[in-house]
C-alpha positions in Angstrom: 95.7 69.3 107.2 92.9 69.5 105.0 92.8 67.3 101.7 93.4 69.7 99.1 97.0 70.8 101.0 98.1 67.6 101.4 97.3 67.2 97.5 99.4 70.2 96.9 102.3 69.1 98.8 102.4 65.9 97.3 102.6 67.3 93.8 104.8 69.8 94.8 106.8 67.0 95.9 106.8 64.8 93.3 107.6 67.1 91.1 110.7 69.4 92.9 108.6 72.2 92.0 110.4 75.6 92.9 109.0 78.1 95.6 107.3 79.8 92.7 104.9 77.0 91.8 104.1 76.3 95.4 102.8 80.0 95.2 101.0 79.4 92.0 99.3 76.1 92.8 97.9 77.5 96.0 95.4 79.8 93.7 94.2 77.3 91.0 91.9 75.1 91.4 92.2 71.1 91.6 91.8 70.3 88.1 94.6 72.3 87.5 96.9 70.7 89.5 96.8 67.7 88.4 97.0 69.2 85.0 100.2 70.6 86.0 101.3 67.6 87.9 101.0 66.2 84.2 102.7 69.0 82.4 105.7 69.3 85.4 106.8 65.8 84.6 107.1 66.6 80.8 109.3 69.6 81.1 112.1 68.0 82.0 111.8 65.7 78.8 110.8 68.7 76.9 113.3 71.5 78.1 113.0 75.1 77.4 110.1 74.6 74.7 107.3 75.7 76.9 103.5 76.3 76.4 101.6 78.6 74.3 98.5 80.8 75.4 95.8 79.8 72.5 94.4 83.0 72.7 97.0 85.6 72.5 100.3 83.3 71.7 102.0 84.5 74.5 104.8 81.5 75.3 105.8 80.1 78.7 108.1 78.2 80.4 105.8 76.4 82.6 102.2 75.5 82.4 101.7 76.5 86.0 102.6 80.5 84.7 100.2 79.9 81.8 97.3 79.1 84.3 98.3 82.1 86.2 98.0 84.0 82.9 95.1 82.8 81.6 92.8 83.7 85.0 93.1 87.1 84.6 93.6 87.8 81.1 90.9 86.0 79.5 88.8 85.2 82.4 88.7 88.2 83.8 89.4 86.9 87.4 91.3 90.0 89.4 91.4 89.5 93.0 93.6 92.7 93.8 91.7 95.2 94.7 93.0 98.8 95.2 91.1 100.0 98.5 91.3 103.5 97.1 89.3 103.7 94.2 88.2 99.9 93.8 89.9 99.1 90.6 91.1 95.3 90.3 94.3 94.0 88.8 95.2 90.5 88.4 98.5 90.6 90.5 99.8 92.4 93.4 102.5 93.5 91.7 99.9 95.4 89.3 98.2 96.7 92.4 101.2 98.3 94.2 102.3 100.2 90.4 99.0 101.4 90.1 98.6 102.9 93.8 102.6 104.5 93.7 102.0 105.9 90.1 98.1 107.1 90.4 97.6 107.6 93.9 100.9 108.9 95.2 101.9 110.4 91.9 104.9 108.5 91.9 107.3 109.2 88.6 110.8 107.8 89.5 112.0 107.3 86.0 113.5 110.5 84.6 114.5 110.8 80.8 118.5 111.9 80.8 118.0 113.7 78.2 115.2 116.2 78.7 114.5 115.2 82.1 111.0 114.5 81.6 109.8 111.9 84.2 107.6 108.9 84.1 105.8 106.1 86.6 107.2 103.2 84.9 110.6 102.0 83.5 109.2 100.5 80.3 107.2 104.0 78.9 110.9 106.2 79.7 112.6 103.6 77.1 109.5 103.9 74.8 109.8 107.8 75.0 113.4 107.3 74.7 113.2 105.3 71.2 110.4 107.3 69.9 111.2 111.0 70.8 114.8 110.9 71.2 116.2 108.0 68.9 113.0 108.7 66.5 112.1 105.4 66.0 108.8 104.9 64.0 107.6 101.2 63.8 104.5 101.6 63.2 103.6 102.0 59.4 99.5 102.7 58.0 99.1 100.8 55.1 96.8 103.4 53.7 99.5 106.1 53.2 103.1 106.9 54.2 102.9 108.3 57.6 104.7 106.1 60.8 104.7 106.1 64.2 106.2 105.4 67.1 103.6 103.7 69.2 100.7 101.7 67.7 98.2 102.8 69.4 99.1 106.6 67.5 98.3 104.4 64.5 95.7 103.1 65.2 93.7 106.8 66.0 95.5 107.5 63.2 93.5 105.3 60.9 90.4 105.4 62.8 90.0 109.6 62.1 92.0 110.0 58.9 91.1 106.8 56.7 87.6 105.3 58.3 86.8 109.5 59.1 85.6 108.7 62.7 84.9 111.5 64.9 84.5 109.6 68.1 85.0 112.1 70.6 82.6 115.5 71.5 83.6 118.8 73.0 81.4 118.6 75.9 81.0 122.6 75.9 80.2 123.0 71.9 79.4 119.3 71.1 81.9 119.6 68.1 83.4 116.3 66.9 86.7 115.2 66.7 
């Protein structure tokens, strides 16, 4: 057994760490496991507390899921690679979404009320608060008008109040 295993086991060990940190420790690098042998010990005194991500304040239960999230959020390290079109996600999870709902054309979530159907679970609910419960929570600052989903505020601010035309017709070259 080579030394960085047994290291992992014994941390594991000393720590009763679940099936899901045995996973996680076996893709970070030394000086993050002791880190987390550290951190393990102190949740018990510290209970459902957690960490915080400095750079987006995303909260966690354990430090070993913050490692895992900082990787390939901030880091940029994605190690899943789709063997279709070579695009890289940061889990496998990611990976196997991405290959049902862009290369099989996968939509298994159908709206009940106007049967419109979707890849994922979490953009039928948005549809369903925004187009069928009209829910706007997204307010410009610069006038009156809402929305449902930020990022339609967003181009909303960008074109009406900063006047950007970022895109161009690429047959007339016109700018919108």
């Amino acid at each position: 057994m080579d030394e960085s295993k047994k290291k992992f086991e014994e941390i594991v060990a000393e720590n009763n760490s679940s099936e899901h940190d045995i996973a996680v420790l076996q893709y970070v690098p030394d000086i993050f496991q002791e880190a987390f042998r550290l951190e393990s010990s102190m949740d018990s005194t510290r209970g459902s507390q957690g960490d915080t991500c400095d750079k987006s304040e995303k909260k966690f239960r354990k430090k070993s899921n913050l490692f895992v999230h900082l990787k390939p959020v901030h880091e940029g390290h994605k190690v899943y690679e789709c063997v279709e079109c070579e695009k890289k996600f940061n889990s496998c999870q990611h990976l196997i979404r991405h290959q049902e709902k862009v290369h099989e054309g996968r939509k298994n979530y159908a709206c009940d009320k106007c049967k419109k159907k979707f890849g994922q679970k979490a953009t039928l609910l948005t549809h369903q608060e925004t187009v069928h419960e009209g829910r706007k929570d997204y307010g410009c600052d610069g006038c009156e008008k809402k929305f449902g989903l930020k990022s339609y505020l967003l181009m909303h601010k960008r074109t009406v109040h900063e006047g950007r035309k970022d895109y161009a017709c690429d047959k007339c070259e016109k700018k919108f």
